[in-house]
Structures are given as structure tokens and as C-alpha cells.
N, C-alpha and C positions, 0 to 999 in steps of 0.2 A: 544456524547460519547467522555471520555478521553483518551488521547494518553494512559496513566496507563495501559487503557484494552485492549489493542492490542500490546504492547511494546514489547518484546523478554525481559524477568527479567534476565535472564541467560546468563547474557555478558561475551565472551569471550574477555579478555583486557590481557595486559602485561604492566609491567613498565618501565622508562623510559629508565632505563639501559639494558635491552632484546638486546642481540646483535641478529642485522642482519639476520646471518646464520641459528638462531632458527627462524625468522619471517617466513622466505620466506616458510620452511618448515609447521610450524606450521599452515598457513594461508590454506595453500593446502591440508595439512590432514583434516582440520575440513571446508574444502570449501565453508572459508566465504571469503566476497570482503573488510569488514570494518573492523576495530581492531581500539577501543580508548586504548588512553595511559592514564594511571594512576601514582600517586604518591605511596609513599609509604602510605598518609592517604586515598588511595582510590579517593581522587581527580583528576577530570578531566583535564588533561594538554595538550593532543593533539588527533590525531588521523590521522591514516596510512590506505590507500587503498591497494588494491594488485600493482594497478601500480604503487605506491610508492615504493614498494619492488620491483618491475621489473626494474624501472630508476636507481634503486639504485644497481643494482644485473650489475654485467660485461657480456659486449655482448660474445655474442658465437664467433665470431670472434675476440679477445680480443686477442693481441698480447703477453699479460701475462702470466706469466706461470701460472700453478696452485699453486708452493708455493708464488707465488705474490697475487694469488685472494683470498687463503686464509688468506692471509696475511691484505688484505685489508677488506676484510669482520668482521673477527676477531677486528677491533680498529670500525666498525658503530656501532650506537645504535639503537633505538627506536625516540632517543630524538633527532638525529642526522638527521633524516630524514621525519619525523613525521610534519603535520599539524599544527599550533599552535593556528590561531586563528579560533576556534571552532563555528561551526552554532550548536544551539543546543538547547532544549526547555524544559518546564516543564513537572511534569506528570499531574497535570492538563491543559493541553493544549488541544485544541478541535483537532479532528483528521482532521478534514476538514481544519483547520488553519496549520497544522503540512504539509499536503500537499500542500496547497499555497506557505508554505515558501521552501519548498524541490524543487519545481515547478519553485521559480523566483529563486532561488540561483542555480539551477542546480546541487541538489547535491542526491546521492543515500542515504542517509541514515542522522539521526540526533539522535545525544546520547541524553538521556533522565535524566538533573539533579537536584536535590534536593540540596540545602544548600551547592553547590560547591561538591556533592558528584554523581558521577556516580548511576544510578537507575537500566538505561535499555536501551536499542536502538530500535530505529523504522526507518525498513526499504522499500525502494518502493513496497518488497515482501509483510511486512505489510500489507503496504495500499493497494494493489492491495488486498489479500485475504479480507481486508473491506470488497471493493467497490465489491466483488465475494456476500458475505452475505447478504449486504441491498439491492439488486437485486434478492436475492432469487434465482438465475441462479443454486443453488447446492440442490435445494431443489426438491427432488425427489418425482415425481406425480403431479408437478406445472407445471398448464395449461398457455399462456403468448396470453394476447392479447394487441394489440396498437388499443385505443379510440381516436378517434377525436372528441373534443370537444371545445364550445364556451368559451375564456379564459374568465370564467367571475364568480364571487363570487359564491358557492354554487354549480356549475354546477359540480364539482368533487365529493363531498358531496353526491349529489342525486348519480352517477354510481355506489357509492360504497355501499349506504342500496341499491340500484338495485339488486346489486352482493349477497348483501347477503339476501335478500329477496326472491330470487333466487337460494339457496342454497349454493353460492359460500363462502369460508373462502379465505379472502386475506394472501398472504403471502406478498407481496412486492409493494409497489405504484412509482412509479419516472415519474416526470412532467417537463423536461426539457425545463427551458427558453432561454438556446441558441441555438434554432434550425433552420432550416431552415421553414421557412413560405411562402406558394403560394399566402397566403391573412392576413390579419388582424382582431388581434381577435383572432383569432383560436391557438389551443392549442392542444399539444399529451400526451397523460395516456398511460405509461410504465405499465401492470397491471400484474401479476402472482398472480394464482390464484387456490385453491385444491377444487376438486368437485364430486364427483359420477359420471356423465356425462357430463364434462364440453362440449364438442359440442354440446347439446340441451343449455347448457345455451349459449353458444354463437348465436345460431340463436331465443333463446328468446330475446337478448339484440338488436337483429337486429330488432325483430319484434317491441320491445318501441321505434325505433328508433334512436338506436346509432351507427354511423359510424365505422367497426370493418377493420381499415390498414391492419392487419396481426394479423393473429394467427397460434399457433403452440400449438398441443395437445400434450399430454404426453404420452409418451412409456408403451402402459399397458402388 
């Protein structure tokens, strides 16, 4: 899947000239954390956090008066305080690669652009509602059980005509390879699963033989 279909298309941005005094407010009405800066052609030039506007904004103990902080506030910009050089990706970019790079660069969020032109942003709320879907965890009447099985060609393959030979319709499968292991070999099935009575299919899958860690039935 591309970044495209998960992006936020509806970017809140300002340009470079946006003084200060409207960020700090603007950002907090519409209670977002990121805000890219644009040009006048809609081109991407930087981009402002909220703690960018907090360092930027005079301490509560500021020995200033207030016609001094307005004073000061009134001459920043957007481009005066603003991020310059930009992490930021395609909208064909795979969403798994868009998290990698969010992941080593330590960053909440990456604008999404096209031909030097702003698209869209994706952010770790993004990927986090993903990684909520292709686990099926929202999927209501899905049954979840963890299979132990032999890491080995095929053997995922067979559980899943089991399952459905069995009555079960998969919603979700996840086989994670960086796990902890007692032995070698072995391998865990992340499985969510919809059924008529998925606890008889679970203690048919026990009667073929398959190692069932945990299961948790659904709320009928």
C-alpha cells in the first residue's frame, strides 16, 4: 500500500510570511502538532512543530512587558522559525518504507510531495490507524488466536484451508519474524478470524493438531 492512501490530502499549511502570533493560535484551534510552510506556488519550503512555536513564543516569566512581546512577536515569521531542510517522501512511497524512515530520523510526521509541490502529510497517527486495520483489531465479531507452528514452507498455507475448511473467514494473518523464540524453527500465526462458533473451531484446530498460545473469543 501507498503512502497516497493513507495521507491526510487536507493540509493545513501557511506561508512563509504567517507571522508568529497567528501560528501559535492557529495550530491550537485546529490541534494539530505539524504545519508545512509553503510558497506562494504552493511549494514546499519548510516546516514548523508546535514546539517550534513554543521556543519561539516568550517565557511566562519574561521580564518584558507586554507592549515589548507584542512587539516581538509582530516582526517573526513562519520562515523565521520554520525547519528548512525537509524529510519528506513520495506519494508512491510504500507505507512500510515511510515508517522506517519516520522511525530512524526520529520524526512525527513527513509531508508528502509531488514535483516540488506539497500533496499531503503522513503522520505517526497515520501509521498507527494502518497498523490498527491490517491487524483487523477493529474488526468487530473477529475471533484472534496465536498458532505455533514449524517455520517452514507451506505450513502457514495448510492452517489457513484448515480455517477455512472449517468454516472460518480470515480477516487478518501476521507472522512475526522478530520474536522471541524458546527453540528453533518455530514460528507464531497472529490469526483473527469471523465464524458462527469460533470456539468449536478452535478446539477442532486442537483436535488436527495445532498448538493454540492464546485465544480470545468475541463479545456476542
Amino acid at each position: 500500500m501507498y503512502v497516497e492512501t493513507i495521507m491526510t490530502s487536507e493540509v493545513l499549511m501557511v506561508e512563509e510570511d504567517t507571522k508568529m502570533s497567528h501560528l501559535a493560535g492557529l495550530m491550537q484551534a485546529k490541534r494539530i502538532r505539524h504545519m508545512p510552510v509553503v510558497n506562494g506556488a504552493g511549494e514546499l519550503q519548510g516546516i514548523l512543530s508546535h514546539r517550534d512555536v513554543q521556543k519561539a513564543s516568550p517565557s511566562d516569566i519574561t521580564t518584558l512587558s507586554a507592549g515589548e512581546v507584542n512587539y516581538l512577536l509582530a516582526k517573526l515569521t513562519a520562515k523565521d522559525i520554520m525547519h528548512r531542510k525537509v524529510i519528506s517522501c513520495a506519494p508512491d512511497t510504500l507505507v512500510e518504507d515511510a515508517a522506517c524512515l519516520m522511525r530512524e530520523k526520529t520524526i512525527g510526521c513527513l509531508p508528502v510531495v509531488k514535483d516540488g509541490k506539497l500533496e499531503g502529510i503522513i503522520t505517526s497517527i497515520d501509521l498507527l490507524n494502518f497498523f490498527l486495520d491490517i491487524t483487523g483489531c477493529r474488526e468487530v465479531g473477529a475471533a484472534r488466536v496465536v498458532v505455533r507452528l514449524e517455520d517452514q514452507k507451506g505450513v502457514l498455507s495448510k492452517l489457513l484451508a484448515c480455517l477455512d475448511d472449517l468454516g472460518g473467514y480470515v480477516v487478518s494473518v501476521m507472522t512475526p519474524q522478530h520474536q522471541e523464540r524458546d527453540d528453533a524453527g518455530i514460528r507464531n500465526a497472529i490469526i483473527r478470524y469471523k465464524a458462527d462458533n469460533p470456539q468449536q473451531i478452535n478446539e477442532q484446530l486442537k483436535e488436527r493438531g495445532y498448538q493454540l498460545l492464546s485465544e480470545v473469543l468475541p463479545d456476542l
